[in-house]
C-alpha positions as CSV (number, residue, x, y, z in Angstrom):
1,X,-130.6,-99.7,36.9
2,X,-131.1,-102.7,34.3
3,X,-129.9,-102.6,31.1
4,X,-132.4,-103.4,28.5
5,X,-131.5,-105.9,25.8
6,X,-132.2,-103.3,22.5
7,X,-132.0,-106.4,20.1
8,X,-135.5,-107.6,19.7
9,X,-136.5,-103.8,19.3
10,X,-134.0,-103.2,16.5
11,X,-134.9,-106.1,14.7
12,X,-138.6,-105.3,15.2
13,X,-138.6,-102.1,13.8
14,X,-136.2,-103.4,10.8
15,X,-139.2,-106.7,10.4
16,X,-141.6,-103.5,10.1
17,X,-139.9,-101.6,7.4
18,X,-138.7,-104.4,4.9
19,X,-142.3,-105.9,5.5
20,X,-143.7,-102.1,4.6
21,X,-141.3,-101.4,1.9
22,X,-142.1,-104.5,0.2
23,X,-146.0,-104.7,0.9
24,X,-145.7,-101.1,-0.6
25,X,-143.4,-102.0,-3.5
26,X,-145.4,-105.1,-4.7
27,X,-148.8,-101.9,-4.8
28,X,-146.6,-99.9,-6.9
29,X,-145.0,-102.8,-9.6
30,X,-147.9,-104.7,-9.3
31,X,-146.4,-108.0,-8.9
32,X,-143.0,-109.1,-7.7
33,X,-139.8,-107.0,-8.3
34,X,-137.4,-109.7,-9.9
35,X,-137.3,-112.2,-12.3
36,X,-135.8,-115.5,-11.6
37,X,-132.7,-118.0,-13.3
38,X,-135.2,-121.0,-13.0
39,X,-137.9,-121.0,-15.8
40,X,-140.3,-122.3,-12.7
41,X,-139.8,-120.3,-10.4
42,X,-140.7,-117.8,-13.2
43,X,-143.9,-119.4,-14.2
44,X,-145.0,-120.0,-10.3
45,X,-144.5,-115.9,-10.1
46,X,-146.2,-114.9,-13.0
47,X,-149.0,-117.6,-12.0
48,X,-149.3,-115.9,-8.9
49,X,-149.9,-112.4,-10.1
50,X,-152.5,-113.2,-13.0
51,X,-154.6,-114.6,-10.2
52,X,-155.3,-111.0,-10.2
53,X,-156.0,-111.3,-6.1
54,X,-152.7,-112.6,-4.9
55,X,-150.4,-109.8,-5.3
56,X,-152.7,-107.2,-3.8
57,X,-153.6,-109.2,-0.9
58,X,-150.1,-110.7,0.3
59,X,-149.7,-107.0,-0.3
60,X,-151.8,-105.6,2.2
61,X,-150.8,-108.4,5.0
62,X,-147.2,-107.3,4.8
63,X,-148.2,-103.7,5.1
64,X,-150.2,-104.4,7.7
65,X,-148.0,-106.9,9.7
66,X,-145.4,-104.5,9.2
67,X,-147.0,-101.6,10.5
68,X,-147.9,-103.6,13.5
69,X,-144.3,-104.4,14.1
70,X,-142.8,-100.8,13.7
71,X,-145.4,-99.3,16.2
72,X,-145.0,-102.3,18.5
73,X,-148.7,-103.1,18.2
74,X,-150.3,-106.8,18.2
75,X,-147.1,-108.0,17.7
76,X,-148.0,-111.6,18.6
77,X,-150.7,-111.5,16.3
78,X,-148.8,-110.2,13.5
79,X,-146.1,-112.4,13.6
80,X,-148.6,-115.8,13.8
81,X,-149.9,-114.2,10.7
82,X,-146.9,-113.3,9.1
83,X,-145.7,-116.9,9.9
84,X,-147.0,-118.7,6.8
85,X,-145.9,-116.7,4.2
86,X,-142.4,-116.3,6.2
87,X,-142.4,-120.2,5.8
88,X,-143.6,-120.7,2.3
89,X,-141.2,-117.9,1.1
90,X,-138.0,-120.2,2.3
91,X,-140.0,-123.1,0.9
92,X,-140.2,-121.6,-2.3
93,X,-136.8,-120.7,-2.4
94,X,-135.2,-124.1,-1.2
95,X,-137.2,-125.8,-3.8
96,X,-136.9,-123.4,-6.8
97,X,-134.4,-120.9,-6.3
98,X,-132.0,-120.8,-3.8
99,X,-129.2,-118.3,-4.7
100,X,-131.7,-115.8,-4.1
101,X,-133.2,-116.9,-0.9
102,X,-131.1,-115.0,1.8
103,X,-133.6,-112.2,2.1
104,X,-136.6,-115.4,2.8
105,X,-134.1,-117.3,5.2
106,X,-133.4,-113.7,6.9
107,X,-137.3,-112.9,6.7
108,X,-138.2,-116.0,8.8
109,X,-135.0,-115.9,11.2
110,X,-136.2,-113.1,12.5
111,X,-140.0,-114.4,12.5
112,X,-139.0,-117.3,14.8
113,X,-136.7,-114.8,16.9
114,X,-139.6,-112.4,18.0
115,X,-142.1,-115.4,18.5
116,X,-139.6,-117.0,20.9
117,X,-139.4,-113.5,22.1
118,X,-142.9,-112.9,22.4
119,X,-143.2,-117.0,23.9
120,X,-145.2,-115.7,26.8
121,X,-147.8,-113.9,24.8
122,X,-148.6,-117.4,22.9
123,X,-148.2,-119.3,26.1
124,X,-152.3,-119.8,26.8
125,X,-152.6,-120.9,23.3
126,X,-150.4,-123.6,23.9
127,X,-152.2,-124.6,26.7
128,X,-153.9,-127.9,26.7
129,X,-157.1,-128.1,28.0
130,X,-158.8,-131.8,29.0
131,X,-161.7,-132.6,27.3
132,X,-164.2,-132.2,30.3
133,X,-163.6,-128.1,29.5
């Protein structure tokens, strides 16, 4: 009988949970739950939630995206969503803040590890097609 690598399950299910915890935090505090050292990185934040739409909305895709990793559902699709903000939370953190990046840089490591997990699943959409098709 073949052993079956539990890795890219546990980290799944942990991808699910912070992604639920946090979609659910952001509801409940209505923004984002920290305040940063850099006076920018302040003002992008409290930018972002008086656009009275962001908050709720990056909100509901990590809820979402997060409930499709812990049941193991559309987990190719959820992580090609999940993508961009995975990315442009390291950005932001590289740029503006980074002693308090790990959680991004964690966030997107295991982003990029269940895509190249899931590789087959995006395989056709890296197909090229000619131009005749």
């Amino acid at each position: 009988m073949q052993k079956q690598n539990k890795v890219p399950t546990i980290i799944r299910i942990i991808f699910g949970l912070m992604m639920i915890g946090s979609g659910i935090g952001m509801f409940v505090l209505g923004g984002f739950p920290i305040e940063y050292e850099n006076p920018s990185a302040d003002q992008y934040m409290v930018a972002l939630v008086e656009t009275g739409y962001f908050v709720p909305f990056l909100a509901v895709v990590k809820i979402v995206c997060g409930l499709a990793f812990f049941t193991n559902r559309f987990v190719p699709l959820a992580l090609i969503i999940f993508m961009p903000v995975s990315i442009n939370m390291v950005v932001f953190h590289i740029s503006l803040e980074q002693i308090t990046g790990v959680g991004a840089y964690m966030i997107l490591a295991m982003n990029v590890y269940l895509m190249i997990k899931n590789i087959e699943a995006y395989r056709p959409l890296l197909k090229m097609k000619s131009l005749n098709e």
